[in-house]
Gaussian input, Z-matrix of N, CA and C with variables (Angstrom, degrees):
# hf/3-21g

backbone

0 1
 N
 C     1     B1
 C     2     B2     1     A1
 N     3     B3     2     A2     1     D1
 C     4     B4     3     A3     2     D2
 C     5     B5     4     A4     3     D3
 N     6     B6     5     A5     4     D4
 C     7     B7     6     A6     5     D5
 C     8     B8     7     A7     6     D6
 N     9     B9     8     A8     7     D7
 C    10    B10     9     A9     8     D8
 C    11    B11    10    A10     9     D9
 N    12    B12    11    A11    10    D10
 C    13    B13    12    A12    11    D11
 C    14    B14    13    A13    12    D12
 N    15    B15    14    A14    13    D13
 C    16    B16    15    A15    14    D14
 C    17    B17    16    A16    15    D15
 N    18    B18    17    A17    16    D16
 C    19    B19    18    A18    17    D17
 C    20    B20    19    A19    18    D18
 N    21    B21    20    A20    19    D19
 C    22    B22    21    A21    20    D20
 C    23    B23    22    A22    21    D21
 N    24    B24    23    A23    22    D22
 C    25    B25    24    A24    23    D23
 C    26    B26    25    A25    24    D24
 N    27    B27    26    A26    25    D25
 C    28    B28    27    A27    26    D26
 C    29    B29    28    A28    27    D27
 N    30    B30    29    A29    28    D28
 C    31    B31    30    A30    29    D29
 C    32    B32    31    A31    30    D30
 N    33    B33    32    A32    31    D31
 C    34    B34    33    A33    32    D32
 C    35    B35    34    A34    33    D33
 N    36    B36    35    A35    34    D34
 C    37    B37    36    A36    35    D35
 C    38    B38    37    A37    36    D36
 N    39    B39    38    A38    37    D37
 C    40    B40    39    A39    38    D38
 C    41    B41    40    A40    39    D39
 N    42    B42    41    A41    40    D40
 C    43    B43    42    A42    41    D41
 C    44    B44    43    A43    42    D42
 N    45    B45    44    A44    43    D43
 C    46    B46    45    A45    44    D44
 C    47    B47    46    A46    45    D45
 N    48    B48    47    A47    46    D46
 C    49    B49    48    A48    47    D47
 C    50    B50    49    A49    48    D48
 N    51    B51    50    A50    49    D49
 C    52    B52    51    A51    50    D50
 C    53    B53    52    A52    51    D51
 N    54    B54    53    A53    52    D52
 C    55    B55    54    A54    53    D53
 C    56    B56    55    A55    54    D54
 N    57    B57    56    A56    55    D55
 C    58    B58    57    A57    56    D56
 C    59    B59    58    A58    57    D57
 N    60    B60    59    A59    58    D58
 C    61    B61    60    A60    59    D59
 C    62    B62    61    A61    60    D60
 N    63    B63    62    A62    61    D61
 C    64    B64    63    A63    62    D62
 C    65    B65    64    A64    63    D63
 N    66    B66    65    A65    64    D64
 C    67    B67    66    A66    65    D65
 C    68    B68    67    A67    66    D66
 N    69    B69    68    A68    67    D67
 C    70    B70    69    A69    68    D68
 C    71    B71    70    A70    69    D69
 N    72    B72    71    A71    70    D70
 C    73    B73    72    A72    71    D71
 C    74    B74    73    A73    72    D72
 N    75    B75    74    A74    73    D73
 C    76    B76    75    A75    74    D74
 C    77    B77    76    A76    75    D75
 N    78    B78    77    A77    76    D76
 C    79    B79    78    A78    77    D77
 C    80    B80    79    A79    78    D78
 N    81    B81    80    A80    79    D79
 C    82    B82    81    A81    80    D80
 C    83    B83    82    A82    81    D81
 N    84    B84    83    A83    82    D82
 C    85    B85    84    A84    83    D83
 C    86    B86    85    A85    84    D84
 N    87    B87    86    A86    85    D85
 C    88    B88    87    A87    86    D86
 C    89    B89    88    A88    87    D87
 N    90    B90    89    A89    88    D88
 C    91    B91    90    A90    89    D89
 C    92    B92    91    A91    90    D90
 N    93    B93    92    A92    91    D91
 C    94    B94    93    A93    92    D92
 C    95    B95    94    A94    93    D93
 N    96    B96    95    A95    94    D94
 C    97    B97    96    A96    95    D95
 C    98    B98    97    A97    96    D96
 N    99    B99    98    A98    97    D97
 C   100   B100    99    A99    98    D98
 C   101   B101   100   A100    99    D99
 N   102   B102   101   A101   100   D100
 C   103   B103   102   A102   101   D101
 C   104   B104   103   A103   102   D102
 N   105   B105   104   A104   103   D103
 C   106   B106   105   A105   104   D104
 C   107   B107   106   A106   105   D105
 N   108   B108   107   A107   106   D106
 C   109   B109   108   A108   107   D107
 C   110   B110   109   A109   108   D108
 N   111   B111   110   A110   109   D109
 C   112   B112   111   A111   110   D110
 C   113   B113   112   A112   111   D111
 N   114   B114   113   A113   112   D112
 C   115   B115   114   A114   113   D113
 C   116   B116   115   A115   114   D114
 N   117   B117   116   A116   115   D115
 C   118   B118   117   A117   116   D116
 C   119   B119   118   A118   117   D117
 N   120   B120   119   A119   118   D118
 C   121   B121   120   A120   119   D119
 C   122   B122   121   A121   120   D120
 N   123   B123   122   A122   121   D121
 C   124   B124   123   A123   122   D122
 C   125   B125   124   A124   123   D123
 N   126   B126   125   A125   124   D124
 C   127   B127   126   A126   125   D125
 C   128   B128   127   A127   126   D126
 N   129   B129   128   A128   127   D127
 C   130   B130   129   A129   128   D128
 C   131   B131   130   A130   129   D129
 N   132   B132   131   A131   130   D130
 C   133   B133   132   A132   131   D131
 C   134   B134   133   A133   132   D132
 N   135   B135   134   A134   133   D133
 C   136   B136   135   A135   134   D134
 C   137   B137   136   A136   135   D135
 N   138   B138   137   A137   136   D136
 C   139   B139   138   A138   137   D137
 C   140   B140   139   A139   138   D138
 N   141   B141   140   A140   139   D139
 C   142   B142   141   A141   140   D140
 C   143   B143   142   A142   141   D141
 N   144   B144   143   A143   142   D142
 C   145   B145   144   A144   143   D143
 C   146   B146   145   A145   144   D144
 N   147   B147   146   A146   145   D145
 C   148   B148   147   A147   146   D146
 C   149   B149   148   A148   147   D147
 N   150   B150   149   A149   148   D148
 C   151   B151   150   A150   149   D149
 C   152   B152   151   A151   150   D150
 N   153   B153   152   A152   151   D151
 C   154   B154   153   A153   152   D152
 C   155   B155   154   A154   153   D153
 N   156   B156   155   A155   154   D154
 C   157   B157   156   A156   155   D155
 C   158   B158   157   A157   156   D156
 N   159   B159   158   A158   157   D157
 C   160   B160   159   A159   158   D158
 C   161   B161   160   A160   159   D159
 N   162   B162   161   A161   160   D160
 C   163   B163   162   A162   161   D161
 C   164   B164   163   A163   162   D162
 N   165   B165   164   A164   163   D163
 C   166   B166   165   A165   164   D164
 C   167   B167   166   A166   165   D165
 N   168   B168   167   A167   166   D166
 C   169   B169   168   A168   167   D167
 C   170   B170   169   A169   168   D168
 N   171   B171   170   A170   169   D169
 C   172   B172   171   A171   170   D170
 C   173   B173   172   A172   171   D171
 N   174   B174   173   A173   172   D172
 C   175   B175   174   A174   173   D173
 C   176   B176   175   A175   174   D174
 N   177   B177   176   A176   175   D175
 C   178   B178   177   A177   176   D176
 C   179   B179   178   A178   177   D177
 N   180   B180   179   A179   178   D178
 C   181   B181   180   A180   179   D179
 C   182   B182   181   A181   180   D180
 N   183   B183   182   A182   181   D181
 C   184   B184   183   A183   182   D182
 C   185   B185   184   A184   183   D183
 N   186   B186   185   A185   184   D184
 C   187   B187   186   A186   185   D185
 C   188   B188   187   A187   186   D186
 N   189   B189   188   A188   187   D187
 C   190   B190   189   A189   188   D188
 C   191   B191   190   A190   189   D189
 N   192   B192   191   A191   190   D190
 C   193   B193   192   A192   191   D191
 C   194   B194   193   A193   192   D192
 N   195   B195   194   A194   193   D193
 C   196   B196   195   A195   194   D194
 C   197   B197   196   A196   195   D195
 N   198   B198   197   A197   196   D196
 C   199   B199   198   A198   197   D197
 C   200   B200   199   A199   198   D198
 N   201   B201   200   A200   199   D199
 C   202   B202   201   A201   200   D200
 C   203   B203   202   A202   201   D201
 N   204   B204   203   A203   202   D202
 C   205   B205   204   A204   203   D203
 C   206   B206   205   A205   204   D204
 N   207   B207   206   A206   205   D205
 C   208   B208   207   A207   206   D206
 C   209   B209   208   A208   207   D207
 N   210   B210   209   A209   208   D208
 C   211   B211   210   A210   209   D209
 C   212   B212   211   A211   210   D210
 N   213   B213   212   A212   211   D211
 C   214   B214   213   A213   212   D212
 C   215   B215   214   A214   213   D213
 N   216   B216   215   A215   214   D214
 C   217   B217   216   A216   215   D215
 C   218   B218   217   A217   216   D216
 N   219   B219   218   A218   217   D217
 C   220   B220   219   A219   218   D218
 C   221   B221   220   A220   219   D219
 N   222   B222   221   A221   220   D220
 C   223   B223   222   A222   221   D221
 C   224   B224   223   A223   222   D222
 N   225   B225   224   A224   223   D223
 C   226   B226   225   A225   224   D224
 C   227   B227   226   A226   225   D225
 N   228   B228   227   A227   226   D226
 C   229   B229   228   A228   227   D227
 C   230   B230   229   A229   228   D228
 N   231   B231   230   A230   229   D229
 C   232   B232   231   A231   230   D230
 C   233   B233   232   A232   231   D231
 N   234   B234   233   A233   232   D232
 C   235   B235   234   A234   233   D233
 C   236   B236   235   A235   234   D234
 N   237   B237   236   A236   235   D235
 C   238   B238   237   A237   236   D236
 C   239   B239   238   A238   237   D237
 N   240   B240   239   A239   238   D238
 C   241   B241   240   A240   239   D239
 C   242   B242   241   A241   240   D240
 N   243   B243   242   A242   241   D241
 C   244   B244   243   A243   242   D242
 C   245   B245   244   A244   243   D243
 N   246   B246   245   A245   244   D244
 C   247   B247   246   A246   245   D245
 C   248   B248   247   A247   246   D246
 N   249   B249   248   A248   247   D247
 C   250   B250   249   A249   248   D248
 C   251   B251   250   A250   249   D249
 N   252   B252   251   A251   250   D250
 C   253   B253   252   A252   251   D251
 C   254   B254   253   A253   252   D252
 N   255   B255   254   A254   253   D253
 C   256   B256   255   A255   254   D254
 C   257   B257   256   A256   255   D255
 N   258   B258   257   A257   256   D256
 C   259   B259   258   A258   257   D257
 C   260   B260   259   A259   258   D258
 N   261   B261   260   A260   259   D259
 C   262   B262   261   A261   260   D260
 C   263   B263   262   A262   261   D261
 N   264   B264   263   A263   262   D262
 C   265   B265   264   A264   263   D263
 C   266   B266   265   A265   264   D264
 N   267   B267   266   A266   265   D265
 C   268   B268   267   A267   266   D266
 C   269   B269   268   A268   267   D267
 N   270   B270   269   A269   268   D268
 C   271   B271   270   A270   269   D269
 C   272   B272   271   A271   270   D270
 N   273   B273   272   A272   271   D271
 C   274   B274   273   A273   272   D272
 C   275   B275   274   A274   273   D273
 N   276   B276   275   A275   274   D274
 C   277   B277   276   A276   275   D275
 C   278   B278   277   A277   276   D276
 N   279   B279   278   A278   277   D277
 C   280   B280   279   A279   278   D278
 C   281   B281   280   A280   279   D279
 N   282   B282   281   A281   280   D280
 C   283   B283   282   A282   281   D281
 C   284   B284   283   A283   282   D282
 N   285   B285   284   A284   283   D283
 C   286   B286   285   A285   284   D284
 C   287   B287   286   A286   285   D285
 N   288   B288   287   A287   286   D286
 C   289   B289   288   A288   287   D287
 C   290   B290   289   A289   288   D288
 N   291   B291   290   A290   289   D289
 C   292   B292   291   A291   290   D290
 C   293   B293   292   A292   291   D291
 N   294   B294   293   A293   292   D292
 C   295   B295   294   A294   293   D293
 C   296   B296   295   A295   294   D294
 N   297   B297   296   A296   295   D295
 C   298   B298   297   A297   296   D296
 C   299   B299   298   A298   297   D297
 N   300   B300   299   A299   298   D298
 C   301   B301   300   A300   299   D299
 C   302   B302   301   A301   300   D300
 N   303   B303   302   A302   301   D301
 C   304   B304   303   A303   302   D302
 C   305   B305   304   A304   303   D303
 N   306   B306   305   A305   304   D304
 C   307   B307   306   A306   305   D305
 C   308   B308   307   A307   306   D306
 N   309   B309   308   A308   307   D307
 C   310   B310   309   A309   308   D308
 C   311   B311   310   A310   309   D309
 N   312   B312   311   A311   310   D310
 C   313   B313   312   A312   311   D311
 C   314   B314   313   A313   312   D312
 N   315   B315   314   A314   313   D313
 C   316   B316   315   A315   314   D314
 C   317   B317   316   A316   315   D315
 N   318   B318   317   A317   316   D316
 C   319   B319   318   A318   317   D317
 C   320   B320   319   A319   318   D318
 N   321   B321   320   A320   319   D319
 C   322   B322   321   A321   320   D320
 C   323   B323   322   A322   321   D321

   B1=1.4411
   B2=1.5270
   B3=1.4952
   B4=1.3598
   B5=1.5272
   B6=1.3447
   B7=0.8857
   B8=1.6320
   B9=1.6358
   B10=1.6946
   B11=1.5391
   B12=1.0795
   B13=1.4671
   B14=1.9525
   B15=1.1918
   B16=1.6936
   B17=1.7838
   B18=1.1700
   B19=1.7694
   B20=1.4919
   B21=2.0815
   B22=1.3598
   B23=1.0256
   B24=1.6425
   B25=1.6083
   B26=1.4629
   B27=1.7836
   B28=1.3033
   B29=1.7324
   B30=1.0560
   B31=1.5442
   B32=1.6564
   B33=1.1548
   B34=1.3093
   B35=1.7181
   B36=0.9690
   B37=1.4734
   B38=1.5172
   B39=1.3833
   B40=1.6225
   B41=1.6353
   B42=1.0609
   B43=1.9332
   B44=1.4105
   B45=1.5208
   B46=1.3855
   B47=1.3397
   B48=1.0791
   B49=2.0945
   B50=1.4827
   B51=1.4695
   B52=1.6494
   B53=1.7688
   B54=1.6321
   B55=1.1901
   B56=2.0330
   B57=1.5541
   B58=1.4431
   B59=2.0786
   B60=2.0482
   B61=1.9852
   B62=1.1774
   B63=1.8406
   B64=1.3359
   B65=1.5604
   B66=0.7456
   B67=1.8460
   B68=1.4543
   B69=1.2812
   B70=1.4430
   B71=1.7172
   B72=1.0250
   B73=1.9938
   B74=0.9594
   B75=1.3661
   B76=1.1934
   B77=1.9413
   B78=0.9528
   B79=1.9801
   B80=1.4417
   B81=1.5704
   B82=1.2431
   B83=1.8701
   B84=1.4295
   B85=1.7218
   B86=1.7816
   B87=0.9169
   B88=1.5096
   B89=1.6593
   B90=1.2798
   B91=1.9832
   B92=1.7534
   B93=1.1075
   B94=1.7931
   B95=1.1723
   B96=1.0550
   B97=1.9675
   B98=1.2254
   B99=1.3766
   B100=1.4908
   B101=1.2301
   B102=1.4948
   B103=1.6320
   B104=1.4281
   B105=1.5994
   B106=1.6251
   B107=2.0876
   B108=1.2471
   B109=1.3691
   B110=2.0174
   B111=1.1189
   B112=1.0692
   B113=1.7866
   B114=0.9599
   B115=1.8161
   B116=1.8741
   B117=1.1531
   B118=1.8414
   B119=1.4863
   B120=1.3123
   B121=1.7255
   B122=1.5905
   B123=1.6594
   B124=2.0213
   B125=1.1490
   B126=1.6420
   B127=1.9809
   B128=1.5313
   B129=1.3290
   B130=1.6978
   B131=1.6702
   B132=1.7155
   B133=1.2647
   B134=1.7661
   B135=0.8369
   B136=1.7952
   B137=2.1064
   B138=1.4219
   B139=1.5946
   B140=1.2394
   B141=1.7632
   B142=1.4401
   B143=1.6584
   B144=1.4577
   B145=1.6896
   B146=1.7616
   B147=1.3214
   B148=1.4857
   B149=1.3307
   B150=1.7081
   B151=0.9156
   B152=1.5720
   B153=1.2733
   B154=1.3735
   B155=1.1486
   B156=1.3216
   B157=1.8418
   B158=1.1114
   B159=1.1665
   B160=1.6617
   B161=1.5546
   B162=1.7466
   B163=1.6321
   B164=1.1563
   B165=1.4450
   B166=1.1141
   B167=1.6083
   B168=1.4192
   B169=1.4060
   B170=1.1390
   B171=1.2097
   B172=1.3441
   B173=1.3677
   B174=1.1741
   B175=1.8440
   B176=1.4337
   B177=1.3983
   B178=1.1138
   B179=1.3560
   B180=1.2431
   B181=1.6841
   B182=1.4495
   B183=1.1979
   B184=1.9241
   B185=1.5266
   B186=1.4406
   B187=1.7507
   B188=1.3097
   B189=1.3472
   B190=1.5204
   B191=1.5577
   B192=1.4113
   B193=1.4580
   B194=1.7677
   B195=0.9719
   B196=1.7818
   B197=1.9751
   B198=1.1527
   B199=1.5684
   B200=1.4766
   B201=0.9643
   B202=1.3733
   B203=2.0279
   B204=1.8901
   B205=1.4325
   B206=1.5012
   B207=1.2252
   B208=1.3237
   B209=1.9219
   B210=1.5712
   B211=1.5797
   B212=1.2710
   B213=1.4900
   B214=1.0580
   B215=1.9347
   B216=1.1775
   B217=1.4332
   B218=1.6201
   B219=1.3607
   B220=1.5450
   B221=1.0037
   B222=1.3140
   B223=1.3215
   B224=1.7153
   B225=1.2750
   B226=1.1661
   B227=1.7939
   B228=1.1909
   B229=1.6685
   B230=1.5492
   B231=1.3493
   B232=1.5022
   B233=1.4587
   B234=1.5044
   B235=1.0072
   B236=1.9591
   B237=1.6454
   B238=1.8024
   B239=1.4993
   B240=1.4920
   B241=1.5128
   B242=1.9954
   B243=1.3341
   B244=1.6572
   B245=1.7642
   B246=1.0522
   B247=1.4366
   B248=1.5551
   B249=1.4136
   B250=1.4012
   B251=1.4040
   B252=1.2389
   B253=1.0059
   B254=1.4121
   B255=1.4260
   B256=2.0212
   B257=2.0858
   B258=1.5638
   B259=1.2722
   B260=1.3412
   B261=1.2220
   B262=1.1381
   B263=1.3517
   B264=1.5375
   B265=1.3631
   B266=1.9789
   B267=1.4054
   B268=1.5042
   B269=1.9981
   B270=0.9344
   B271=1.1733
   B272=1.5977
   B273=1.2199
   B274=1.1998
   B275=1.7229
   B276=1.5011
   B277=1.5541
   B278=1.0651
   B279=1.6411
   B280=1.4025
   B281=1.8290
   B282=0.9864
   B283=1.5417
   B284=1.8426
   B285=1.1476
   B286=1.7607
   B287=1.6707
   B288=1.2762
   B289=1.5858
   B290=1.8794
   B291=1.4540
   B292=0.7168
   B293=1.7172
   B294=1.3833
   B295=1.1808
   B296=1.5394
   B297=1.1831
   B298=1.0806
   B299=1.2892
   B300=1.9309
   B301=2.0058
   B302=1.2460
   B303=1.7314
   B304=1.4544
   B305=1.1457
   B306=1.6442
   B307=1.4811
   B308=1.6911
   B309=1.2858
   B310=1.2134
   B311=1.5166
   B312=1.1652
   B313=1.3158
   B314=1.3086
   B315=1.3589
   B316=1.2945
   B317=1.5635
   B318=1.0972
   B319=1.7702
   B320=1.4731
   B321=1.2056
   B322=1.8369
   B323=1.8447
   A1=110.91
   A2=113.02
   A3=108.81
   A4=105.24
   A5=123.76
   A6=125.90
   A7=113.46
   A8=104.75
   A9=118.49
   A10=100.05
   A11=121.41
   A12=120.90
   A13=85.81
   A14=113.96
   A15=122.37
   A16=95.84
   A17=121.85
   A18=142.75
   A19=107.83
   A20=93.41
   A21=98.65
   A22=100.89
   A23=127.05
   A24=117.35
   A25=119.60
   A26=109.74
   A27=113.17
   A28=92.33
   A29=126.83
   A30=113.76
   A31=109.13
   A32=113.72
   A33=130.77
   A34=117.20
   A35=98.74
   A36=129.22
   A37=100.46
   A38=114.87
   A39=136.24
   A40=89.51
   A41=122.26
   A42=117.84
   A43=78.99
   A44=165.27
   A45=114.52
   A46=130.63
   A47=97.48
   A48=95.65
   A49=102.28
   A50=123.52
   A51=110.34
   A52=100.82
   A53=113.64
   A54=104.28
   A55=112.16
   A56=98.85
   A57=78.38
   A58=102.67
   A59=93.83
   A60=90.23
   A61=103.78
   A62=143.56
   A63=107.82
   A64=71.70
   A65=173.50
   A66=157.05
   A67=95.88
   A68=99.66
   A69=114.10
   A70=110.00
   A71=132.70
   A72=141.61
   A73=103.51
   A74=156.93
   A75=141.48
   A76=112.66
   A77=92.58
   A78=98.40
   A79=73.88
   A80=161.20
   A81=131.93
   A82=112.96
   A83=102.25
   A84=99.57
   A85=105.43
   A86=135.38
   A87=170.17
   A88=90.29
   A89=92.52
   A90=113.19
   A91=88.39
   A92=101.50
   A93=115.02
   A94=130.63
   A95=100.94
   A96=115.93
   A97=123.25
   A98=112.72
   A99=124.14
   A100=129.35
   A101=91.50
   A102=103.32
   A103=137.88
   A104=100.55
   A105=124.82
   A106=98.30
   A107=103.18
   A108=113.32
   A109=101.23
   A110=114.21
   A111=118.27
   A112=119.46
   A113=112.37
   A114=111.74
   A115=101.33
   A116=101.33
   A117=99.96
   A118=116.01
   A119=97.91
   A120=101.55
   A121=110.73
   A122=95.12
   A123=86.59
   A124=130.99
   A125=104.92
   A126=84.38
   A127=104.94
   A128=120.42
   A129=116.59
   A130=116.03
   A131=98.22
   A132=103.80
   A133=115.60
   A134=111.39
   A135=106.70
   A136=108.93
   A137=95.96
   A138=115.99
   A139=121.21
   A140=88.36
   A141=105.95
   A142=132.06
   A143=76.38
   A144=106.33
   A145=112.42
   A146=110.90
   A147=124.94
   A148=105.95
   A149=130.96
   A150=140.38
   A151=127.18
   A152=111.95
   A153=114.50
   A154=129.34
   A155=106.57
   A156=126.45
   A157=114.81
   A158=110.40
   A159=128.74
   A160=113.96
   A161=109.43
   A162=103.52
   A163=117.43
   A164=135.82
   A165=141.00
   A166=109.93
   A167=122.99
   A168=109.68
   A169=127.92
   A170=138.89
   A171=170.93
   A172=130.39
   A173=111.06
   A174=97.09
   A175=119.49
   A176=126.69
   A177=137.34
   A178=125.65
   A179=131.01
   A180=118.99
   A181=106.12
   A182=105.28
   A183=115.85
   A184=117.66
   A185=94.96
   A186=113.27
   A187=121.04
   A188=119.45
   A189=131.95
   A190=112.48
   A191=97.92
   A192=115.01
   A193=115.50
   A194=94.02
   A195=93.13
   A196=96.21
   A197=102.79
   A198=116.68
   A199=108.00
   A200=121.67
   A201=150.12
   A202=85.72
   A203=101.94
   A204=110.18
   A205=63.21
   A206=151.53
   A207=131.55
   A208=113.39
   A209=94.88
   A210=114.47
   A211=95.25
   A212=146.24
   A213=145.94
   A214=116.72
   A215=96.66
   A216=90.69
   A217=128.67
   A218=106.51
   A219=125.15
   A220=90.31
   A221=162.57
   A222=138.20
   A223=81.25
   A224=136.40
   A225=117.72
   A226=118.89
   A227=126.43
   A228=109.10
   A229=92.14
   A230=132.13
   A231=130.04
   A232=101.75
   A233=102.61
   A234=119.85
   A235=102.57
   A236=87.36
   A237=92.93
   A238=113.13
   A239=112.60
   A240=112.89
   A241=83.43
   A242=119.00
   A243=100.95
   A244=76.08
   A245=150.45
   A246=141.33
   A247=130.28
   A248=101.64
   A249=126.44
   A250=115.87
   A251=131.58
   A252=152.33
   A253=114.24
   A254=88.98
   A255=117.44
   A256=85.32
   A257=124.30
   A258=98.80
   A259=131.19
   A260=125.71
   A261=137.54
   A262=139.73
   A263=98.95
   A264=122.36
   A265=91.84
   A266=114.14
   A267=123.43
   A268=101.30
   A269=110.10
   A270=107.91
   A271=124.62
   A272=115.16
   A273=126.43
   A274=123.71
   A275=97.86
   A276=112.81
   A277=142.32
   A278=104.61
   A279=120.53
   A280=124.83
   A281=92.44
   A282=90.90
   A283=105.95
   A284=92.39
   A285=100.76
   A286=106.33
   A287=137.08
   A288=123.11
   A289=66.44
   A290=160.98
   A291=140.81
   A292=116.88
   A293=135.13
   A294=124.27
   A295=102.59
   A296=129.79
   A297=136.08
   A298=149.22
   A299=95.56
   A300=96.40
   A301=90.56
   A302=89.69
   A303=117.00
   A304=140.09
   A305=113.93
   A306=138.42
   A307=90.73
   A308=140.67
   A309=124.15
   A310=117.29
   A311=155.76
   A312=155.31
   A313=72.70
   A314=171.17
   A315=135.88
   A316=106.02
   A317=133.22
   A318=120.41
   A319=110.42
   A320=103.91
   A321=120.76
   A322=84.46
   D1=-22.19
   D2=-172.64
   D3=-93.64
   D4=-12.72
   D5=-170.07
   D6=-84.93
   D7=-29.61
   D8=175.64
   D9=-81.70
   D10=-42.57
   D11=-169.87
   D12=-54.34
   D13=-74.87
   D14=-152.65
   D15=-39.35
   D16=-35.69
   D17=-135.08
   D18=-90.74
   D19=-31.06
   D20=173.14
   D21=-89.45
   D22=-55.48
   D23=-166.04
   D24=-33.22
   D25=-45.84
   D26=-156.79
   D27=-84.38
   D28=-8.28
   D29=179.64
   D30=-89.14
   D31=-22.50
   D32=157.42
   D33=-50.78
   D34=-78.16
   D35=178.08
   D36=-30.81
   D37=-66.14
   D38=-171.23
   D39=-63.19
   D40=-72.81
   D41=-160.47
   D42=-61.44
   D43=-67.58
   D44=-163.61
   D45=-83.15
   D46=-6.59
   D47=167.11
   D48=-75.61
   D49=-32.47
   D50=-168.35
   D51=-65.83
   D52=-40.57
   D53=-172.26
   D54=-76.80
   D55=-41.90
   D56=-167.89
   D57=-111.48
   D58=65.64
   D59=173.82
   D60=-85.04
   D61=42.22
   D62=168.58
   D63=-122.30
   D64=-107.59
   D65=150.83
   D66=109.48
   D67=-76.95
   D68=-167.35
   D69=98.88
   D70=1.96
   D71=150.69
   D72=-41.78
   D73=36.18
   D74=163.24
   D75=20.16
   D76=68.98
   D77=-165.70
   D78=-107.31
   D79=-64.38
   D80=-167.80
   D81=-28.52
   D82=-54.74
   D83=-173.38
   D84=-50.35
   D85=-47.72
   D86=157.61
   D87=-8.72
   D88=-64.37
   D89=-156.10
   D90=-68.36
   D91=-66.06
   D92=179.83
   D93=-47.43
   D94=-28.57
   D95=152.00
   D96=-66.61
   D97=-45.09
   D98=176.68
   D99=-61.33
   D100=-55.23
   D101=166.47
   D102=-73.23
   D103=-7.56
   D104=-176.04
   D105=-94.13
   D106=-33.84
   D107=175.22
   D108=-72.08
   D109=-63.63
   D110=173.51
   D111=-48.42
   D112=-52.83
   D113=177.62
   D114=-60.79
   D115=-51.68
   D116=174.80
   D117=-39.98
   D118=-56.96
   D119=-171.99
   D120=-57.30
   D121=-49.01
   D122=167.29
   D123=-60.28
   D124=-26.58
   D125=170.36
   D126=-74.88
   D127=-20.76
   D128=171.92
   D129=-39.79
   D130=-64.81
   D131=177.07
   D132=-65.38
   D133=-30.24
   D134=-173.84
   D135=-67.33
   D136=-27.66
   D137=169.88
   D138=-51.20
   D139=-56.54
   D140=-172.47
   D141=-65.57
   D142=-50.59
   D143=166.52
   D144=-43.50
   D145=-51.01
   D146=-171.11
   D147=-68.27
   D148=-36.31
   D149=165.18
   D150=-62.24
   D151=-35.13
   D152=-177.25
   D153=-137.28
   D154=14.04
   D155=160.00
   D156=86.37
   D157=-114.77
   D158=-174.40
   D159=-100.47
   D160=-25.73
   D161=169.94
   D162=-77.82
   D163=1.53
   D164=144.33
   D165=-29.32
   D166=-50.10
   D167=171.65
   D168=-103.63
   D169=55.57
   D170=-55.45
   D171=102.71
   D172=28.85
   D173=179.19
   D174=-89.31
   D175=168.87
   D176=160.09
   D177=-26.05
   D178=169.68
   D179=163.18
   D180=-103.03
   D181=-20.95
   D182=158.61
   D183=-39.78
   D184=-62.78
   D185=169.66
   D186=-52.68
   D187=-60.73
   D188=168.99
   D189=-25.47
   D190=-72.72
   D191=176.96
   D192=-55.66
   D193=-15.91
   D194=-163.97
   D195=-104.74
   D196=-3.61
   D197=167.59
   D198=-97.58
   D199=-60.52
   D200=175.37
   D201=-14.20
   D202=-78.61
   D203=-155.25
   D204=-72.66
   D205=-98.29
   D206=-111.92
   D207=-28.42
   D208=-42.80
   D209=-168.47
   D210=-72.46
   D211=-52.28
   D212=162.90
   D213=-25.18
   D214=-69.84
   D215=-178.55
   D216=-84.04
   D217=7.80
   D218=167.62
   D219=-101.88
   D220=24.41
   D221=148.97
   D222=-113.06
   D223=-87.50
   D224=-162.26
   D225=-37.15
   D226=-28.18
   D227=-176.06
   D228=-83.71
   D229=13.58
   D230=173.71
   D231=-80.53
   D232=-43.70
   D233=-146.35
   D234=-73.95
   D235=-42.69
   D236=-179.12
   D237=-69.75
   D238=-15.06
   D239=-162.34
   D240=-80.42
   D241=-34.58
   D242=-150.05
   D243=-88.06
   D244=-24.52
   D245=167.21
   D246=-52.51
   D247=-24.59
   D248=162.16
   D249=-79.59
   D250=-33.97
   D251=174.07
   D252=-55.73
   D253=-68.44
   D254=-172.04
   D255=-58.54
   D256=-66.58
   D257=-171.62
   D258=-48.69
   D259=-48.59
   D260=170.42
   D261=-37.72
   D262=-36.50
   D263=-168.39
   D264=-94.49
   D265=-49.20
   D266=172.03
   D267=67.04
   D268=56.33
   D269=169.40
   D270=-51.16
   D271=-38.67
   D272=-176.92
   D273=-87.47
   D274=15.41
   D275=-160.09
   D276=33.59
   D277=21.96
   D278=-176.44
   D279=-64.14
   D280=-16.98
   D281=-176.74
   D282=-98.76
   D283=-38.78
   D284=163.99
   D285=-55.05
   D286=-36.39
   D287=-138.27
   D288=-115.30
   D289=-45.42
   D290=-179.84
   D291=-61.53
   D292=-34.63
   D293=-175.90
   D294=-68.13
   D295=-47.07
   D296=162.46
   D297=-47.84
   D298=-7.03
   D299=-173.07
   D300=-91.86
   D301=157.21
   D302=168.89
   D303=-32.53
   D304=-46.06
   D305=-176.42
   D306=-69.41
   D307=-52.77
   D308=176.79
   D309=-65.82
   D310=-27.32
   D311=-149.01
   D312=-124.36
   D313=-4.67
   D314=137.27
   D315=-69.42
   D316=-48.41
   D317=179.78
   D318=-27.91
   D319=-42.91
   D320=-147.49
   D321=-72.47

């Protein structure tokens, strides 16, 4: 489950960086997370698989679910790392053109 969860994000992820890469979102870092999260989990499953045969496709609904959020919250702390990223980096000079407007340096 963690492995489909990661598989969609990053196929997600990729069709909007392919459409919007002159943007400037740093959505490549985005994609590279996804897909770096996603290749991990398959050597997980290829491990796992080797280890436990055929009940490998067979799990619990305990398990499912407990993959499920795993995939859930590896895509969201993906998600905060490229948001951390995106501020920092400020492509859109938004945080620059706010320290700088007028309406604030008149408060002061």
């Amino acid at each position: 489950m963690t492995l489909l969860i990661t598989v969609i994000a990053a196929v997600a992820a990729t069709v909007v960086w392919y459409l919007n890469s002159d943007k400037g979102y740093q959505l490549d870092k985005l994609c590279l997370m996804y897909w770096g999260a996603s290749l991990m989990w398959l050597c997980d499953a290829v491990a796992e698989y080797i280890e436990l045969g055929s009940e490998y496709f067979s799990p619990s609904s305990e398990d499912m679910l407990n993959d499920a959020f795993l995939g859930i919250c590896a895509v969201t702390l993906g998600m905060v790392i490229w948001l951390i990223i995106l501020i920092i980096k400020d492509p859109k000079r938004v945080f620059a053109r706010t320290k700088t407007s007028p309406a604030l340096t008149e408060e002061k």
